[in-house]
Structure formats: structure tokens, C-alpha cells
C-alpha positions in Angstrom: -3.5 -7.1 2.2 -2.1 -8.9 -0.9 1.9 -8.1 -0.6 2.6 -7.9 2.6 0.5 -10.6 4.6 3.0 -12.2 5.0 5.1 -10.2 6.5 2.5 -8.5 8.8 1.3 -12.0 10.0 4.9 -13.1 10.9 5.6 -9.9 12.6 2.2 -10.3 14.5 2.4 -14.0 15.8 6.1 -13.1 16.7 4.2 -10.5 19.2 6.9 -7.8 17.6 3.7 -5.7 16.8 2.8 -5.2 20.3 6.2 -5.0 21.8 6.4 -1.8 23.6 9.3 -0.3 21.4 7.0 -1.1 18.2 3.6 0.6 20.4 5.8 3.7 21.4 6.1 4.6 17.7 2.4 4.5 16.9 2.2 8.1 18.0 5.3 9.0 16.5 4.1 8.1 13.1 4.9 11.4 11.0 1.9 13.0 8.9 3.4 12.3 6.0 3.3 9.0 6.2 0.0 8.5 7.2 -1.4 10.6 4.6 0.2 8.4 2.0 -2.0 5.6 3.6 -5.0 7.1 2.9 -6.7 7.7 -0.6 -6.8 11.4 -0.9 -3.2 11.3 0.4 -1.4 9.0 -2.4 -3.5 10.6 -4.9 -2.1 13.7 -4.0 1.3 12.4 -3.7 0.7 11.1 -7.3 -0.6 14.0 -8.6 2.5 16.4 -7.2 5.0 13.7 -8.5 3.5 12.5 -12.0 4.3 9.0 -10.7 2.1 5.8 -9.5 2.8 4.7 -6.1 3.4 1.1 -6.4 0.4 -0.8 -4.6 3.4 -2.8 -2.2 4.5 0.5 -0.8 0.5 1.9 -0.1 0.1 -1.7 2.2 3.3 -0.5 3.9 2.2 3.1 4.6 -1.4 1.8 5.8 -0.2 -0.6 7.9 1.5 1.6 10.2 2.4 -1.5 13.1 4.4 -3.3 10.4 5.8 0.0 9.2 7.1 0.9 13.4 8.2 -2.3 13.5 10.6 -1.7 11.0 11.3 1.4 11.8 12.8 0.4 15.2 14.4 -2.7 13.8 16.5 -1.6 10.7 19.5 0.3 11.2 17.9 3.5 9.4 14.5 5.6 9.3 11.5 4.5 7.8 10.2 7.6 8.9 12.8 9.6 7.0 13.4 12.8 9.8 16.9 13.0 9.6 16.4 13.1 5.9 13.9 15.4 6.2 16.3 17.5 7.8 18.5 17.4 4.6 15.9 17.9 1.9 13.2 19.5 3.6 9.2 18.5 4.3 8.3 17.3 1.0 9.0 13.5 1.9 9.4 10.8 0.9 11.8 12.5 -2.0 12.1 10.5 -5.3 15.6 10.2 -6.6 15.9 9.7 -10.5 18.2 6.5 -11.1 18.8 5.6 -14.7 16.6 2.8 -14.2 13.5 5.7 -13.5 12.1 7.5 -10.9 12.5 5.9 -7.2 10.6 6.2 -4.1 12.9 6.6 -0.8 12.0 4.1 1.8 14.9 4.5 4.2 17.3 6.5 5.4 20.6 5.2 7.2 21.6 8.5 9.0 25.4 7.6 9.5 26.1 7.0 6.0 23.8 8.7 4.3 22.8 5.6 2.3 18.9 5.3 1.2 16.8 2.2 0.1 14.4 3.9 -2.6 11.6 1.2 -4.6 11.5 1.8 -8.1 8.3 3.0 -9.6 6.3 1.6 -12.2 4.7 -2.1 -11.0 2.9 -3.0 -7.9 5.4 -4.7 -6.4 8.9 -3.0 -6.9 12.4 -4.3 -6.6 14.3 -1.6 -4.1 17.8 -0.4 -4.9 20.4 1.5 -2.2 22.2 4.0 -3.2 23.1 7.9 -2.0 20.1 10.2 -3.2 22.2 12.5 -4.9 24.2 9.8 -7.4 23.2 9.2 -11.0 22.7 5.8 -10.1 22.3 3.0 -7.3 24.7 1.0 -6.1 26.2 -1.8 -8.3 24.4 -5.5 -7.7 27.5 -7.3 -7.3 27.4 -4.4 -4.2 24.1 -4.4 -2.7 21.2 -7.1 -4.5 17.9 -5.7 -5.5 14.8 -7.4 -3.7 11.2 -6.8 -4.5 9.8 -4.6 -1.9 7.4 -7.5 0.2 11.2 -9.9 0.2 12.7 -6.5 1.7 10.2 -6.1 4.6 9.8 -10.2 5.2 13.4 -10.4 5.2 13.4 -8.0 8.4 10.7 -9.5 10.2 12.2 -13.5 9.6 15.9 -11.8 10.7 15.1 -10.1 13.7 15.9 -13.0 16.2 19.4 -13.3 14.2 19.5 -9.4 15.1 18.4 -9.8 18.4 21.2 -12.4 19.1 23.9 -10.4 17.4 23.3 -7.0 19.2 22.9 -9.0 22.8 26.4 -10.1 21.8 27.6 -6.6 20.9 25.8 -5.2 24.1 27.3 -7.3 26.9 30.5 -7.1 25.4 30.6 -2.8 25.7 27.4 -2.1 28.4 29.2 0.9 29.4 30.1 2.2 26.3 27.2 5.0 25.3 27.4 4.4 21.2 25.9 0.8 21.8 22.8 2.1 24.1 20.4 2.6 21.3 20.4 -1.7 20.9 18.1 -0.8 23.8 15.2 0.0 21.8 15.1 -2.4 19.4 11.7 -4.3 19.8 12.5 -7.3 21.8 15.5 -6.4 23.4 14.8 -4.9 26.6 12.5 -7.9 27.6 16.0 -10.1 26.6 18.2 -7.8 28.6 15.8 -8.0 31.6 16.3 -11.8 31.5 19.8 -11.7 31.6 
């Protein structure tokens, strides 16, 4: 693993790999997803899309603890179903920014928003943006980051997102919109403590 060691080893001696909202996932992993982690798969992919999937983004789809990990932790889908929904099976889609062709990464169901890596180099910056714009959202509006920065970024946060959700939590426990900061990985074991 050369792009995202470090993101996989921080996640690991963190024990967010093994928590049991990150292990639930493992079976959930769409086949999709795992078939871009495999050979065959992103050569296929390839093939089907006339693009190069960037060697950052075939880590990601091989390492499927790091990729549930994220999955439960963002506010979004890795594993792209409600987008699926939208645009049909043939995921991940690949949006066409002025800047090139763009892989989606993630999905943020209430707004509709999508984190897509451009294609191209091995390690791609990743834009946001709505999939069916000419073009991502402005810098000034929402920085680019290299795809490896992107994923580190969410493992070295998630205490920061533990703490602000706790705080969010206790302040509206009854109130069902906020039940779902139940399942991020970590969170249970903190609320059990509490």
C-alpha cells in the first residue's frame, strides 16, 4: 500500500477498523465495489469507461476496512446506494467536469452533493460538486485535496467528530433526526460511558 498507509495504519492503531459499526459493514460491502478491488474488475471498469483508475482510488477499493470506516464516518456514502438509486447499477458514475472526466467517491444523500477524484495521475486531487453541473464547485467554495489528504483527513478528525456529535446528541436524545450519530464507529462505546 503506497497512498494510503498512512491512513489505514492510523485508522488501525485507533482500533476504528475493528469497531463494531466499521465490522457490521464488511458484509455490506456492495459488488461493485469489490470488483473494482480486484484486477479483472478495474480492468473492466477501464475498459467500459475509456479511463485509468488512478492507483490511490484501487488501494481504497481493496482495502475494504478503511473504505467502511469511512463509510460510517463521513456524512455521505462511499458506497454510493442512494446514488445508485438516481443513476442506476452502473456505479461509481463519472461526471465530466471541465477539468476531465471524474470518478464519484461519495455521495451526501441530503444535498445531493458528490466528491468525485479527477482522472488521469495516481494520486488525484477530488473536487465536490452536483453530478449533473458543468463544473465543480468554486475553490474559494470547497478546496481540492489529493485523494490520500482526503481519506487521512477523516481518519485524524474523527475524535473532533466524535466530540462534536456527543455534543449535538445529549443536547436532543429524543429527537429521532439525530439517532443515526449512533452508528458512527466509536460512538456507542462513548455513549455507553456516559
Amino acid at each position: 500500500m503506497r497512498y494510503l498507509r498512512r491512513a489505514r495504519d492510523a485508522a488501525e492503531a485507533r482500533g476504528y477498523l475493528s469497531c463494531p459499526e466499521v465490522q457490521a459493514l464488511q458484509g455490506r460491502v456492495p459488488g461493485w465495489f469489490q470488483a473494482l478491488g480486484t484486477d479483472s474488475g478495474a480492468a473492466e471498469f477501464e475498459a467500459r469507461r475509456a479511463i485509468r483508475l488512478p492507483a490511490a482510488l484501487r488501494e481504497f477499493y481493496r482495502c475494504t476496512p478503511l473504505a467502511c470506516f469511512v463509510e460510517a464516518a463521513i456524512d455521505g456514502e462511499v458506497f454510493l446506494n442512494a446514488l445508485g438509486e438516481i443513476v442506476g447499477p452502473d456505479l461509481p458514475p463519472v461526471v465530466a467536469w471541465p477539468t476531465g472526466p471524474h470518478i464519484v467517491l461519495s455521495f451526501h444523500n441530503h444535498s445531493g452533493t458528490v466528491l468525485a477524484a479527477e482522472v488521469g495521475q495516481d494520486d488525484p486531487r477530488v473536487f465536490a460538486g452536483f453530478d449533473d453541473e458543468p463544473r465543480p464547485f468554486a475553490e474559494e467554495d470547497w478546496p481540492t485535496r489529493p485523494f490520500p489528504d482526503l481519506i487521512f483527513g477523516v481518519v485524524e478528525g474523527h475524535e473532533a467528530t466524535l466530540d462534536y456529535w456527543l455534543g449535538v446528541y445529549e443536547g436532543r436524545q429524543a429527537d429521532p433526526e439525530v439517532e443515526w450519530v449512533r452508528g458512527l464507529p466509536g460512538m456507542a462505546a462513548r455513549l455507553d460511558r456516559a
